[in-house]
C-alpha positions in Angstrom: 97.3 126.3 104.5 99.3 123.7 102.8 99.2 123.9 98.8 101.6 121.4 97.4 104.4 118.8 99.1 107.8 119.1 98.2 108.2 116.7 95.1 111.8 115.3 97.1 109.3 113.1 99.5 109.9 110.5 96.4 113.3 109.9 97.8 112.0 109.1 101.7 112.0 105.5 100.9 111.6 104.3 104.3 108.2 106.7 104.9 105.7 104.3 105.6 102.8 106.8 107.2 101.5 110.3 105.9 98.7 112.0 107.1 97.3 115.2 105.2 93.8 115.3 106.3 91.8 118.8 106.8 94.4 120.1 104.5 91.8 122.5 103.4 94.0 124.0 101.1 95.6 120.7 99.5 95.6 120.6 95.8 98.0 118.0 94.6 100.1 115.5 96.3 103.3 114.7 94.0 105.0 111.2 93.3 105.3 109.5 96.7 107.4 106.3 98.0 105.0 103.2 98.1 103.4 104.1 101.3 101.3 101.0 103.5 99.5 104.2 104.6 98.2 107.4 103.3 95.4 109.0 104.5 94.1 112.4 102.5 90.5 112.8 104.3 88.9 116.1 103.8 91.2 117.6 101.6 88.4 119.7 99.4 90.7 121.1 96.9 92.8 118.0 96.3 92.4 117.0 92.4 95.7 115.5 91.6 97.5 112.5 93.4 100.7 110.8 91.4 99.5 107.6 90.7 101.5 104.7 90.7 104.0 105.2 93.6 107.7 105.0 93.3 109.8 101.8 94.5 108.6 98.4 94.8 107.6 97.1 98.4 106.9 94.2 100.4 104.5 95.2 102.4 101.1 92.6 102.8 98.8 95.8 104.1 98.1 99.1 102.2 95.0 101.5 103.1 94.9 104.9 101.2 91.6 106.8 102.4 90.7 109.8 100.4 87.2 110.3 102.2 85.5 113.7 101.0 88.0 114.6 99.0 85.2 115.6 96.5 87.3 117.0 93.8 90.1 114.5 92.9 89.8 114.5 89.1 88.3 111.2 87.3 92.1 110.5 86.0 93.5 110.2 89.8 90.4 108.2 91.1 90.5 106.0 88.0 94.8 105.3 89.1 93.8 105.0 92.8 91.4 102.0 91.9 94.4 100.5 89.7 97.3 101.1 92.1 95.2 99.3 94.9 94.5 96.2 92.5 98.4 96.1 91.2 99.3 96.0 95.1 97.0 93.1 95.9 98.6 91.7 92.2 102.1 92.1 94.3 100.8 90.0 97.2 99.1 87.4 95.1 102.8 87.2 93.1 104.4 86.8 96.6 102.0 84.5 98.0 103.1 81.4 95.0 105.8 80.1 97.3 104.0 79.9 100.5 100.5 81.7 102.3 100.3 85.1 102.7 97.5 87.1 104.3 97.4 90.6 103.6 94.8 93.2 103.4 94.6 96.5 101.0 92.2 98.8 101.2 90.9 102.1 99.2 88.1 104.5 100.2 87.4 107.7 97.8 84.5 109.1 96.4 82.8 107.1 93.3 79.4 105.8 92.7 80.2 102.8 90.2 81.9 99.3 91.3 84.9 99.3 88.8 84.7 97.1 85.7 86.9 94.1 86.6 84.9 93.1 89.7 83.5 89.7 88.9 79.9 90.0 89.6 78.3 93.6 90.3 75.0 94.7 91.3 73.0 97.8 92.4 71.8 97.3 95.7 73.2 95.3 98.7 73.3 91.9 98.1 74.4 89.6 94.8 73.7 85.6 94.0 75.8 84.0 91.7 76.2 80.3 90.2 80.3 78.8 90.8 81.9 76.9 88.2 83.2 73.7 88.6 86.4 73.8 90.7 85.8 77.2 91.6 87.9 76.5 95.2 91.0 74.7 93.8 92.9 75.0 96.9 96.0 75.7 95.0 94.4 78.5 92.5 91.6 80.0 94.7 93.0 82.6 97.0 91.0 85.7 97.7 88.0 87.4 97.6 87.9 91.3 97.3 84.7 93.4 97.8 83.7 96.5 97.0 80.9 98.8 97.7 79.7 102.3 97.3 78.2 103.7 100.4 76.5 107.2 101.0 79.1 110.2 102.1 79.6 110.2 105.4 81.8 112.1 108.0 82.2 109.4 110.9 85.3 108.1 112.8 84.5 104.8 111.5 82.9 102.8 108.8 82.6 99.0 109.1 81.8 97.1 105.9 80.3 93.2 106.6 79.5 90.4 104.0 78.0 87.6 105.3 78.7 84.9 102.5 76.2 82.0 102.2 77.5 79.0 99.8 75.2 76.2 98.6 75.6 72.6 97.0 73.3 71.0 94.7 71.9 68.6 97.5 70.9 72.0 99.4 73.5 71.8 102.2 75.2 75.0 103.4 78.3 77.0 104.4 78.2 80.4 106.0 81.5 82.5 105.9 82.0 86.0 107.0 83.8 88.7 105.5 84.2 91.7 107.8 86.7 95.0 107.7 86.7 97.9 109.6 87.7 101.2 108.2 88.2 103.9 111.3 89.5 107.3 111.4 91.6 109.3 114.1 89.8 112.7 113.5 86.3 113.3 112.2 85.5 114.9 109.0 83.4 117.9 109.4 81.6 120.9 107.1 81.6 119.0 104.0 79.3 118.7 101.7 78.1 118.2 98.2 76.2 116.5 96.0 78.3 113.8 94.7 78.7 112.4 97.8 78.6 108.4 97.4 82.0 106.7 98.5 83.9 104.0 96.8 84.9 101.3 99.1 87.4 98.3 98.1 88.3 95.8 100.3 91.4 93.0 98.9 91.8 90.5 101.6 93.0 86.6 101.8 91.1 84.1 103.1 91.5 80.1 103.4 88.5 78.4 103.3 87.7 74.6 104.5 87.4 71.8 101.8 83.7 71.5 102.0 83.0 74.7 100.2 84.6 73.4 97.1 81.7 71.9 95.6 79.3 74.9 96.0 77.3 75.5 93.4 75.9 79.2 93.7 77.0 81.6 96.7 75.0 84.4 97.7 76.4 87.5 99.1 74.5 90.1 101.6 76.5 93.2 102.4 75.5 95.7 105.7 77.7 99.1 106.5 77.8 101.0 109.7 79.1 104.6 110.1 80.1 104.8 114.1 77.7 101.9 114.6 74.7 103.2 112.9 73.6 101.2 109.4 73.3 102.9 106.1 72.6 102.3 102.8 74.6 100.1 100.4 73.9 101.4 97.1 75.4 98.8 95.3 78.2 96.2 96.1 80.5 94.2 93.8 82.3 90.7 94.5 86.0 89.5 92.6 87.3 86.0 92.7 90.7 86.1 92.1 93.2 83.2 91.2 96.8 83.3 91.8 97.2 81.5 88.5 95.9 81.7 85.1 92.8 79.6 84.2 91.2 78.6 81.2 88.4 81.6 80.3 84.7 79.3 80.9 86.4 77.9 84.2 86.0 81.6 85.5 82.9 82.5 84.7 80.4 83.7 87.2 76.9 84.2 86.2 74.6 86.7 88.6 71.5 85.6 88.8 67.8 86.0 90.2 67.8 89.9 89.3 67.2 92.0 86.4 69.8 94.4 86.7 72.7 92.6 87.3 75.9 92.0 85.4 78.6 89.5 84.8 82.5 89.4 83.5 85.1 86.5 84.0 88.3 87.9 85.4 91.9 86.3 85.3 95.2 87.1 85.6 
């Protein structure tokens, strides 16, 4: 029967784990401490989370999972997507000095990749041509995925991309990217029309010199919900640098499909 949190949890600085899930009754959480871990799942009358959290932190791993909380106001979903990419932005800043592998994650609903993904397309797999260079070993550091997946009530969801790059004389590299999403209790009696889910996965990798002078990639995405495949309804890709480029050096062009879209993102 829990409506609000007290507003002092701000000051628990060392609170690194909070669980409100089948909080039925849940409508707002206030300003929290940075938290590696916050899991909201099945909170129905939830609408307003405080977004961004108090008090820097140095942690490399951060999942917030917000699964059927089917009324969170377009406000807090649009700061949830921003506080999980200014988090990976903190590891990326840490990670100049020497290699850091970290992972965050956000699951809530949503039915559109957000805007600064790279490449974007409806459906379950993209293609893409690299620029020169794309792989500096220096510059290159992550890949982040993201997918919207139908609403589901499961213990566990596991998102794979199997990653497939190609040089001009034809030869290729397979990579995988893989993360697994699980839940302690599952989420029943729910349900509503609006049901897709936003997934988005921020993760380091190091990938082997001969990648570097691949010329197009081409990205296949699968999801299982406690083992069973579903649907991706659309799936988005983001090559991030740890250091500023120059614009046309980070452009990434979808191609073979009409409905596709391309951006160049930097930081």
């Amino acid at each position: 029967m829990i409506q609000t949190i007290n507003p002092t949890i701000k000051q628990a600085s060392g609170l690194k784990y909070l669980n409100t899930s089948n909080c039925k009754c849940l409508q707002s959480l206030p300003e929290l401490p940075c938290l590696p871990t916050l899991v909201a799942n099945g909170c129905p009358s939830l609408k307003t989370v405080s977004y961004p959290m108090t008090a820097p932190r140095r942690d490399l791993n951060q999942r917030h999972s917000f699964c059927a909380c089917i009324n969170l106001d377009e406000n807090t979903r649009s700061n949830m997507m921003h506080d999980a990419w200014a988090a990976w932005l903190r590891i990326v800043r840490m990670a100049t000095d020497h290699p850091l592998y970290g992972t965050v994650t956000l699951i809530c609903p949503g039915t559109e990749i957000p805007k600064w993904f790279s490449c974007e397309k409806e459906g379950s797999s993209i293609k893409t041509k690299l620029p020169q260079q794309w792989s500096d070993d220096k510059n290159f550091l992550r890949f982040a995925l993201s997918a919207v997946l139908p609403f589901y009530t499961a213990y566990s969801v596991t998102l794979q991309c199997e990653c497939n790059l190609t040089t001009n004389n034809e030869r290729s590299h397979q990579l995988t990217l893989f993360h697994s999403h699980s839940h302690k209790a599952r989420i029943d009696g729910l349900e509503d029309e609006h049901s897709d889910h936003l997934l988005m996965v921020y993760r380091s990798l190091s990938l082997p010199d001969t990648v570097k002078w691949s010329t197009e990639v081409f990205f296949d995405f699968s999801a299982k919900l406690d083992g069973q495949f579903v649907e991706v309804k659309s799936c988005g890709v983001l090559f991030l640098y740890a250091q500023g480029q120059d614009h046309d050096s980070l452009k990434f062009e979808v191609i073979d499909t009409e409905q596709a879209t391309w951006n160049w993102n930097f930081q």
